[in-house]
SEVEX-623068 format. One record per atom (N, C-alpha, C): x negated, y negated, z negated. Coordinates in steps of 0.2 Angstrom, whole numbers, plus 5000, padded with zeros to 4 digits. Each point is the difference from the previous one (the first is absolute). Layout:
<atoms>
XYZ...
</atoms>
This chain:
<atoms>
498149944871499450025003499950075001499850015007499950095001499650014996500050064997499450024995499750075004499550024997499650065000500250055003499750045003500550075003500250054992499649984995500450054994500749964998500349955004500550004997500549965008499850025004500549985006499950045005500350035004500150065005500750005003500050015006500650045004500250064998500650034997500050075001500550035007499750045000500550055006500550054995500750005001500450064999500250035003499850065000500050025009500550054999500650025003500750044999499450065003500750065003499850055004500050005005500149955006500150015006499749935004500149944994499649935004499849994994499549945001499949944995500449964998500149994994500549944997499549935001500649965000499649945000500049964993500250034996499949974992499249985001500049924994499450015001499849974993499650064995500149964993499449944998500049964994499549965000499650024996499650054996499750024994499950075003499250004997499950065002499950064996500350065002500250064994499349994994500150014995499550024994499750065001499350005001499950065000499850045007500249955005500050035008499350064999499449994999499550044998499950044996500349994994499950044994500250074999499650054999500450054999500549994996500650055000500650004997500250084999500250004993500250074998500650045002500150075000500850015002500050015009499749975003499949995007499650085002500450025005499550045004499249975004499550045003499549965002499750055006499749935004499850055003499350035003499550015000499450055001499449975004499649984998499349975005499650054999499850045006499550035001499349975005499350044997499749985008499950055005500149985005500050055006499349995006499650075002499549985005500350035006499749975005500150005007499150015006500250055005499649955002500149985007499749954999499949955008499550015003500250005007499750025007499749924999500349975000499849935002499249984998499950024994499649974992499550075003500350045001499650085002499850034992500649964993499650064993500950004998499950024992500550004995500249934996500549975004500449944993500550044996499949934996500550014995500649955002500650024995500849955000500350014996500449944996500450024996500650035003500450044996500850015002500549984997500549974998500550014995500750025003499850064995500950035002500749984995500650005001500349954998500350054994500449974996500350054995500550055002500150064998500550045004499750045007499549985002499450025004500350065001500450025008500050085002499750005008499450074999499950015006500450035006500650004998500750025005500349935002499949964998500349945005499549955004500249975003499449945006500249964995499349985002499949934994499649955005500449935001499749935004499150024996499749935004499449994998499749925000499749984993499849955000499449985001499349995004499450004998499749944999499749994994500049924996499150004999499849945002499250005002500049954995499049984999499949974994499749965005499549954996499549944999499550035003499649935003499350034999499450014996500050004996499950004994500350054996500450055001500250054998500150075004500350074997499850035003500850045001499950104999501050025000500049974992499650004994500349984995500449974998499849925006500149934998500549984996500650065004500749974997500150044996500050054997499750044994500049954995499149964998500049984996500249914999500150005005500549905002500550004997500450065002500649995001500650054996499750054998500550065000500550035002500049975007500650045005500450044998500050044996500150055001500649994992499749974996500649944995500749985005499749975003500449945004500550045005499750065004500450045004500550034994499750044993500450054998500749944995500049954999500349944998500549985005499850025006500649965005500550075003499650064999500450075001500649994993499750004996500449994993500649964998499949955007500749955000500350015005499650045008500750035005499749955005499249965000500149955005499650035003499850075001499450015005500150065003499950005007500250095003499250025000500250074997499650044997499450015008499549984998499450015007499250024994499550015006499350014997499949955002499449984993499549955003499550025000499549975007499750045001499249945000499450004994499549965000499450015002499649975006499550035003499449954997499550045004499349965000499949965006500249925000500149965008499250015002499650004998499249995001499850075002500350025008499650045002499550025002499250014995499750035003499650074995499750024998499550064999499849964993499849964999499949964991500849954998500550015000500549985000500249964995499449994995500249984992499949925001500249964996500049925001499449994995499450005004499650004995499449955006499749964997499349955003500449935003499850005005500249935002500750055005500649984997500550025004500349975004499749935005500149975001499650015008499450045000499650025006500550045004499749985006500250005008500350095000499650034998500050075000500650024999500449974995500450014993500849985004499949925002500649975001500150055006499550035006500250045005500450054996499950054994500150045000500850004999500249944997500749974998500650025007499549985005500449995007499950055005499650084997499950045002500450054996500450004994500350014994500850025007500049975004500750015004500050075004499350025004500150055002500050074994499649964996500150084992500750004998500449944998500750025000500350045005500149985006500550025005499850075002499249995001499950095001499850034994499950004995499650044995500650014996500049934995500550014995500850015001500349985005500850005000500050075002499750045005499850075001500250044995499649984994499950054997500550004994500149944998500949984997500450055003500049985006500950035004499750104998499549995002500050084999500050044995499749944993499950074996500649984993500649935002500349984996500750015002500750004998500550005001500349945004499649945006500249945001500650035006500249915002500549985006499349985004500150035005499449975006500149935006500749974999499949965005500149954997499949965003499749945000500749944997500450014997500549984997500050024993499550064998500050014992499149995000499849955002499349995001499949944996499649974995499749925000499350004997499749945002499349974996500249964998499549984995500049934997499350014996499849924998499650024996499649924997499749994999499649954995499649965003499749925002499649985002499750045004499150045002500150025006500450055004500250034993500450055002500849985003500349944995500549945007499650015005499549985001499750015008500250035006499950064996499850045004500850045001500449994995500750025003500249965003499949945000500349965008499650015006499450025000499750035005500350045004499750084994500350065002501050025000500249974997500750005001500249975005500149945001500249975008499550045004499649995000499550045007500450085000500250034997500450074999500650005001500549955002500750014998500350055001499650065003500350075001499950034996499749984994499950024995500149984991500249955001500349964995500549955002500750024995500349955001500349964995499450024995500149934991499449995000499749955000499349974999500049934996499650004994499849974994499349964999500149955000499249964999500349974994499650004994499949964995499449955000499849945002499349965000499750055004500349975004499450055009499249955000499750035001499249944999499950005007499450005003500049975007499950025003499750095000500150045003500750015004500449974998500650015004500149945007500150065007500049955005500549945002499649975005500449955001500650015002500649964998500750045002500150005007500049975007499850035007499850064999499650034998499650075001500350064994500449964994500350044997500650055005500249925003500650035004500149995005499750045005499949985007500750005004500550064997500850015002500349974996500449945001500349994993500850025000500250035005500550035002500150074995499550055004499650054995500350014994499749924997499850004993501049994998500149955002500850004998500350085000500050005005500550095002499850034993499350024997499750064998499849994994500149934997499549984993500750014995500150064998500649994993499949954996499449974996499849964996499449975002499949944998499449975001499949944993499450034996500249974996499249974993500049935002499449964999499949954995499950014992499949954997499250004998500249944996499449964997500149984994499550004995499849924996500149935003500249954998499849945000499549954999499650044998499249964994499650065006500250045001499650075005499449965007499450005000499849965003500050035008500250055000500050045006500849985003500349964997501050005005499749985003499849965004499850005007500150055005499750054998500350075002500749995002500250034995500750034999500449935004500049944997500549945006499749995006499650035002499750005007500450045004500250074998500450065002500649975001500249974993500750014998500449935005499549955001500249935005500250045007499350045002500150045007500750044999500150044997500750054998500749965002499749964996500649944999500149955008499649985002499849985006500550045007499750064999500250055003500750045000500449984995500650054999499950084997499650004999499750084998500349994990500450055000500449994992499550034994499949964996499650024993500149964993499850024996499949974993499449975001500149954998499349974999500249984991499650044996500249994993499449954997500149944999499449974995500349994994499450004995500150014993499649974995499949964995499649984998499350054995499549985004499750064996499149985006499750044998499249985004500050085003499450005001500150085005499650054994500550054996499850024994500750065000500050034995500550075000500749964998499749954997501149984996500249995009499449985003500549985008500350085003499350025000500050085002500650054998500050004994500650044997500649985001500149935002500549985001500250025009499649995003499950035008500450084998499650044998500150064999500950024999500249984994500449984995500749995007500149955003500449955005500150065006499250015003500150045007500250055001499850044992500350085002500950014997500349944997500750015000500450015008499749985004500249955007499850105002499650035000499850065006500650054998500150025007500350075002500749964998500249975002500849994999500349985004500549955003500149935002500049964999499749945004499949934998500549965003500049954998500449955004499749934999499950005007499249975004500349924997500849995000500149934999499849954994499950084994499949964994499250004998499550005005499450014999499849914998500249965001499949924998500149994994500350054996500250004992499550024995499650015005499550074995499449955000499849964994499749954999500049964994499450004998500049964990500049915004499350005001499849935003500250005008500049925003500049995006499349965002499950015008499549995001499949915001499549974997499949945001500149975006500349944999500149975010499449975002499950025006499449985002499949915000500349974998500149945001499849964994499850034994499949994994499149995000500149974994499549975001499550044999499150004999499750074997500150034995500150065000500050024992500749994999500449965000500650014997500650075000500450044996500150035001500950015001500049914999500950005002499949935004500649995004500450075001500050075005500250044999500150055000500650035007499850025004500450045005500150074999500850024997500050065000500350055007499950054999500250045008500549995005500549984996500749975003500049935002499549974999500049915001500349984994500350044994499849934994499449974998500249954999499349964995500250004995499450004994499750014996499749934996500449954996499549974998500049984992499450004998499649984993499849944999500349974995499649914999500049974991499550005000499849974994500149944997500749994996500149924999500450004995499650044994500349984993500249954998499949955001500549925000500750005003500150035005500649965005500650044997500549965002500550034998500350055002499949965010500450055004499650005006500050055003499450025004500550035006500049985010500450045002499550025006500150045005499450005008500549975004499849965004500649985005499850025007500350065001499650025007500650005007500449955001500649995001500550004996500250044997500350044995499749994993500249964993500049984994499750074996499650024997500150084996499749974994500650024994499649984993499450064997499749954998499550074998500050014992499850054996500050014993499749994996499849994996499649984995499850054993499550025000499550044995500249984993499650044994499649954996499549995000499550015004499449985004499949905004500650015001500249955002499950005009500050075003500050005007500650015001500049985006500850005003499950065009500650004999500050085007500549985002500050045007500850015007499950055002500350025003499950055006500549975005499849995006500649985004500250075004500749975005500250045005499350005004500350075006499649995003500049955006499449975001499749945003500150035007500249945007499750005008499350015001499850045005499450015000499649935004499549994998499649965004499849954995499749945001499949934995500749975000500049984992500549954995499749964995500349935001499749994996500450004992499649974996500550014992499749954997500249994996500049954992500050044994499949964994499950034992500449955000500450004996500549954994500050014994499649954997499849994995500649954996500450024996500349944998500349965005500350025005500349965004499449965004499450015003499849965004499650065002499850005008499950035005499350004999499550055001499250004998499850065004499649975004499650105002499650014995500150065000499850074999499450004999499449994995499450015000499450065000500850055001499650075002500150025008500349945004500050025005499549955006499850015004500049955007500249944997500149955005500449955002499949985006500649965003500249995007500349945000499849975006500349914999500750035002500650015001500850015001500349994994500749985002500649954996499749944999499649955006500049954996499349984995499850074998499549984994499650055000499450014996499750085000500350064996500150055003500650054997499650044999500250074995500050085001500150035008499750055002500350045005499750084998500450025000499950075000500150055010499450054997500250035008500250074997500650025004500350084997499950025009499750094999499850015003500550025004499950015008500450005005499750075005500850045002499750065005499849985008500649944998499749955009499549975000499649984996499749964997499150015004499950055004499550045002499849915005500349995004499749955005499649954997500049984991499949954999499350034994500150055000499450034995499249995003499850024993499149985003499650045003500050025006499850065001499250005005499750065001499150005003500249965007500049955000500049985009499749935000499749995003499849935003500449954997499849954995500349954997499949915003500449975001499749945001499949964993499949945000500049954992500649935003500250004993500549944999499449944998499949955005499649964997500549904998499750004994500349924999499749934999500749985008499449965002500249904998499949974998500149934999500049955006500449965002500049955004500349954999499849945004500249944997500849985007500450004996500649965004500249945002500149985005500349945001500549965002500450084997500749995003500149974992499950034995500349994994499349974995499449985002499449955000500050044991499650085002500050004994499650085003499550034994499850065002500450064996500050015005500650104999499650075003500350064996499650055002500250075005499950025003500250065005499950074997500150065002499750075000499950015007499650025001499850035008500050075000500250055000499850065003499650015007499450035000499750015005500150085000499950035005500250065002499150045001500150064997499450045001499649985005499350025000499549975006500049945000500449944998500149925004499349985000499450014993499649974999499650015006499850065001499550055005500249975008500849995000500250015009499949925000499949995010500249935002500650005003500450024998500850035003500449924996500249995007500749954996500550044999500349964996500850044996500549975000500550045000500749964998500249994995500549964999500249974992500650014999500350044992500649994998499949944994500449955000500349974994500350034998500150004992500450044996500249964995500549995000500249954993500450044993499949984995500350024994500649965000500350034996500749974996500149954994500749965000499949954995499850034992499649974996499650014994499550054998499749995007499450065001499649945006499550015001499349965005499650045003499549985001499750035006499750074996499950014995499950084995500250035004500850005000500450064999500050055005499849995006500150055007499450064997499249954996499550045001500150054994500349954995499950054993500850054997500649965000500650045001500150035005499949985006500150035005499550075005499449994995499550035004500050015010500149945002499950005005499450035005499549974997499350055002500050075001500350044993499950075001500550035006500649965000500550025006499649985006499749955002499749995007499350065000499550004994499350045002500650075002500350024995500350085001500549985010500349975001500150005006499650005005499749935000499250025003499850075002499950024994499450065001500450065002500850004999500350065005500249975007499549935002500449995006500649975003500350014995500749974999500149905001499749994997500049925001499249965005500149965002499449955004499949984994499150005001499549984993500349905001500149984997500349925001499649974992500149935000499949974994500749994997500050004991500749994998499849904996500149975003500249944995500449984997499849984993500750014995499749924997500549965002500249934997500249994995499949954996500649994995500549975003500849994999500649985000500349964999499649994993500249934996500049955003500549965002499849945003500549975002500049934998500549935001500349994995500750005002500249964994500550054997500050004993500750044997500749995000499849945001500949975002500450025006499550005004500150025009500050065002500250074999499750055005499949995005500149945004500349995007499049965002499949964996499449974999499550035000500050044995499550094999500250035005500349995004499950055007499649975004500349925002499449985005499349984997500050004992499349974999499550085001500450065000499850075001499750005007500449975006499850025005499549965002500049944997499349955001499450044997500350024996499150044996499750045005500750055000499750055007499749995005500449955003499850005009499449964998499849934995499749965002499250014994500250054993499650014995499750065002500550065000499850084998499750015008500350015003499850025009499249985001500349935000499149965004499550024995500150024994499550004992499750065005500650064999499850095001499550005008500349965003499850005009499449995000499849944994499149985002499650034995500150064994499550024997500150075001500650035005500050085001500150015006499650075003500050015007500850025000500349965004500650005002500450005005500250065003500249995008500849945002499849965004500249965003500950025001500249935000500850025002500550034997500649985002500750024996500050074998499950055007500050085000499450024992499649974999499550014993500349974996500649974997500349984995500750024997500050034996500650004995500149974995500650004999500349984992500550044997499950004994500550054997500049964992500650024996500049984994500650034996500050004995500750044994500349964996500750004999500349944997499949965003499949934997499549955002499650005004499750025002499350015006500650005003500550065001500350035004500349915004500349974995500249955002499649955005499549994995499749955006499550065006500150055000499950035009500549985003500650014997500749995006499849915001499749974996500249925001499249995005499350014996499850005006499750035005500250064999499750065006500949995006500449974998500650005006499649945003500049954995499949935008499350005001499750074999499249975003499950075003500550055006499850045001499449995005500049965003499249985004499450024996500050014995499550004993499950054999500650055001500150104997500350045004499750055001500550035005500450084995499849994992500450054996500149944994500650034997500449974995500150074997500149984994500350084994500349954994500650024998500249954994500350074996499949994995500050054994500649994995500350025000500649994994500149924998500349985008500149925001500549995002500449955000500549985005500249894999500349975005500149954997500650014997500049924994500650034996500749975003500450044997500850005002500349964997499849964995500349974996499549925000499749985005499649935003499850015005500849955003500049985008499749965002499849954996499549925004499350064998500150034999499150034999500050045006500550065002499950065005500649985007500149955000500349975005499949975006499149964996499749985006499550065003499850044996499650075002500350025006500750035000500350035003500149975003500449925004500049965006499350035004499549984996499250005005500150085002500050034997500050085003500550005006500649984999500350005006499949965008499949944996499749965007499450055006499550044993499450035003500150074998500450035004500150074998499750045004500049995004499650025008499249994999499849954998499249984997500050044995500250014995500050044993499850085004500450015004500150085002499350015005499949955003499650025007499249994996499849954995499449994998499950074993500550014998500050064993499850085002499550025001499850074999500750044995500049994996500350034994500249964995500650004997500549954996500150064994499650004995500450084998500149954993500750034998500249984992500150064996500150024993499950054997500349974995500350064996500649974992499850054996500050014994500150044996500850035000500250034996501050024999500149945000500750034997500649965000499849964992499750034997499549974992499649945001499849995007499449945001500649945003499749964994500249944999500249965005499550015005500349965007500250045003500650065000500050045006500949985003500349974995500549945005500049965004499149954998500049975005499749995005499750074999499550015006500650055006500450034996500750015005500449975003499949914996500449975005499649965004499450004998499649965007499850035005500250084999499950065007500549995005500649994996500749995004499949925005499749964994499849945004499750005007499350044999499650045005500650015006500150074998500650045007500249945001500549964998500549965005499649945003499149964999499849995004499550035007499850084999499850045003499449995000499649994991499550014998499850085001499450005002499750095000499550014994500350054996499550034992500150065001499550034995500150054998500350004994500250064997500349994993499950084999499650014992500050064994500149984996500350044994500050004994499750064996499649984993499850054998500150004992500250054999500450024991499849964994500349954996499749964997500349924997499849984996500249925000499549975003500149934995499549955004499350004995499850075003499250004995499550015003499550025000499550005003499950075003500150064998500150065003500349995007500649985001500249985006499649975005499849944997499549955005499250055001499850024996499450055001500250045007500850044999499850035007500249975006500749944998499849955004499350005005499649974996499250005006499850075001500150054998499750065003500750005006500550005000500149995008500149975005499849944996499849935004499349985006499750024996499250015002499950055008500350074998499950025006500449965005500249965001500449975005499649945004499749994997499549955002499449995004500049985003499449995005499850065006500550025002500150075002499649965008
</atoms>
């Protein structure tokens, strides 16, 4: 079990010229404590004044050991709380331990630090209600005092380097704020920036970075932890999603701890090894105690765990078992405590939804720290690792439609069954008829999966509202149907549902526009399947088809024999009635991608007309997600 930040850390060993990538597990004794025999170096306080405030502040300085006024010296300016003042990290922290400690071992290039009073105005003490309007302005008023008053008076009355390469901030909950504010908003003038539990004063990442080019080219370091128990991470994983989101290179350090000094000294401790050197931007995913919880998990849970690289992280409590393993494709034994927790870390994971199992003892169990999802056949684990393609499918400010589920009685299969309907923004408000895609899931999965693995909805609202796809209805069916013995049986008793169950249900309870040109079909694996079986003999019905990592099989002729006659008899019908035939595969790793190559081949030598893509991948969900994201705009044009 991870323990306490006093006894678990990252250390940096930083050579002379880069950053090592050692990374030890214990953290030094002592990292705080005065130690004897050591040089040290000097806090003084210094007054200035500002134009800005229009009187006299005050700031700490700390000058490093060996301190000469004949050399340039970088510069660090390290901000506090709101609730404190320049003291704060004086008496929080003793910086000035922790810097003379890290000279002493050869891990720090010699800079000042510089600690202001962030509460720019004329009573600057943190005294009343510090939380008044007047106060927070002054925080965000505190950026013109720096850049015109206090940095001024640094360069001029101190030994430093003035450009913006031997420049950084950082600093503490508001004062994290306020250096991801004023840092990013300056990139001409810093190019190490430090938030430790940034509070909320820190803007929203759009407006942090409005270039994020800019920020690539010019940010030396960027670098953002947190506590885990910290009731403010919201902050700092809001940033560090967008960062991440965006390609913009940073630490995102989380650590177990609340928002309090063991976090803060640790922040301090970490970010000033990293200044004034060279970095090497690749090993930034290393720099990490905890991993951040997958969003898929259930509330509150804190495993498992996504760490920076896409391993996972998982903890399970099962002092009884003997042998515990995560099967997330791939088998990974985990280890056992004498606590009786067991742990893994795996390789790093494909980005997008997977699902997974616990193995307890040899039988297969979800995970009751996580989600669950109908797929394999049964209700599984699924974990979601985050994705930088991943933007089309997020939940972002735009006009959302609702997934509604609707019950109807069949009488193909004399029995009642359930749909998902996606309606599109406005449906309720407009008298607009609409078009309809059918979407089918895959075998061991039902009519859930498109809305809940799949997030289909947020792919059509986000298309939608960039314009990008026709507002249309998504119906999602279940699959299951006919007999087990027969796939051939479960195709026709599928297309019975369709044409004579799912169609006429959606037709009379939803405004729905008329005709083949208003109807698609599309499906994955299985769905995929029965689109080819009944979206081919019923193009009168469809005028788009999409099969998603499909193909018939290669190895069952009485099953894909009679398919292919009827295509060919009616190849001309197929071509002349189909808007659009688009088929899609994952790699050469998706399962069907032999035989959906040789039923392409099939295609050519009758002079079927399709499209064909493939996008990077197996046969998972990540593929078929963006499967519909470029399926959709094709539709209804």
């Amino acid at each position: 079990m991870i323990k306490y930040i006093t006894s678990l850390i990252i250390l940096l060993v930083i050579g002379t010229s880069v950053c090592s990538q050692e990374i030890a597990k214990e953290m030094p004794e002592g990292f705080d404590e005065e130690r004897t025999g050591i040089a040290n170096g000097k806090i003084d306080t210094i007054t200035y004044f500002s134009k800005t405030i229009g009187n006299t502040r005050k700031a700490l300085i700390y000058t490093p050991p060996g301190f000469s006024k004949e050399k340039g010296h970088p510069v660090l300016y390290l901000l506090h709380g709101i609730g404190g003042d320049e003291k704060e990290w004086l008496k929080g922290a003793n910086p000035q331990v922790i810097l003379d400690n890290l000279y002493a071992e050869n891990k720090l290039e010699p800079m000042l630090v510089i600690m202001p009073n962030g509460r720019a105005m004329k009573n600057d003490r943190a005294e009343g209600n510090i939380f008044a309007p007047d106060k927070i302005e002054a925080f965000s008023r505190f950026e013109d005092d720096l850049l015109n008053d206090l940095i001024p008076f640094i360069e001029k009355n101190y030994p430093v380097l003035t450009d913006r390469e031997n420049r950084a901030i950082a600093g503490l909950s508001m004062g994290g704020g306020q250096s991801l504010n004023f840092g990013l908003g300056n990139l001409d003038k810093f190019a190490w920036i430090g938030a430790f539990s940034a509070a909320p004063n820190t803007k929203q990442p759009e407006a942090l970075l409005p270039n994020l080019q800019e920020a690539k080219e010019k940010l030396e370091l960027l670098f953002i932890s947190c506590g885990d128990k910290d009731d403010l991470i919201n902050v700092s994983q809001r940033t560090h999603n967008y960062l991440f989101q965006k390609g913009v290179p940073h630490i995102y350090y989380l650590e177990p701890g609340g928002h309090d000094f063991k976090v803060w000294k640790n922040g301090l401790f970490m970010f000033s090894q990293f200044l004034f050197k060279p970095v090497d931007e690749s090993s930034f995913s290393e720099y990490t105690v905890l991993g951040t919880p997958a969003s898929t998990n259930i509330r509150s849970a804190d495993y498992p765990q996504i760490l920076p690289d896409n391993r996972v992280r998982f903890r399970i409590d099962a002092p009884e078992a003997k042998k515990v393993q995560i099967d997330l494709g791939r088998k990974y034994d985990m280890e056992k405590d004498s606590s009786g927790t067991w742990t893994v870390t795996t390789d790093s994971i494909g980005q997008g939804f997977h699902y997974y199992s616990l193995v307890i003892d040899d039988v297969a169990v979800a995970d009751p720290a996580s989600e669950t999802f109908y797929g394999m056949g049964r209700m599984a684990s699924g974990i979601e690792i985050p994705s930088r393609e991943g933007e089309f499918y997020a939940l972002k400010d735009v006009p959302h439609g609702d997934v509604r589920i609707q019950r109807y009685f069949s009488e193909v299969t004399n029995t009642w069954r359930r749909m998902y309907v996606y309606a599109p923004p406005g449906y309720d408000a407009s008298n607009e008829d609409y078009p309809v895609l059918y979407l089918l899931h895959g075998g061991g999965e039902d009519e859930r999966g498109w809305s809940t693995q799949g997030r289909a909805d947020l792919i059509l609202d986000n298309l939608i509202a960039e314009n990008k796809a026709e507002p249309m209805l998504v119906v999602m069916m279940d699959g299951n149907l006919g007999s087990r013995d027969s796939f051939q049986q479960s195709l026709h008793t599928f297309e019975q549902e369709l044409k004579h169950g799912v169609i006429p249900f959606v037709e009379s309870n939803y405004r729905v526009a008329p005709g083949a040109e208003n109807r698609a079909l599309a499906g994955l694996s299985m769905g995929g399947l029965q689109t080819l079986y009944g979206g081919i003999r019923n193009t009168k019905m469809f005028s788009h088809l999409g099969v998603f990592s499909s193909g018939w099989f290669t190895d069952n002729p009485e099953l894909t024999k009679p398919e292919y006659t009827f295509m060919k008899e009616n190849a001309a019908k197929i071509n002349n009635n189909l808007e659009s035939f688009w088929i899609s595969m994952g790699g050469e790793e998706d399962i069907a991608y032999n035989n959906n190559k040789a039923m392409m081949a099939k295609f050519d030598e009758m002079g079927i007309k399709y499209d064909y893509s493939e996008y990077p991948g197996g046969h998972t969900w990540p593929v078929w997600r963006h499967n519909l994201f470029s399926f959709a705009p094709l539709l209804f044009k």
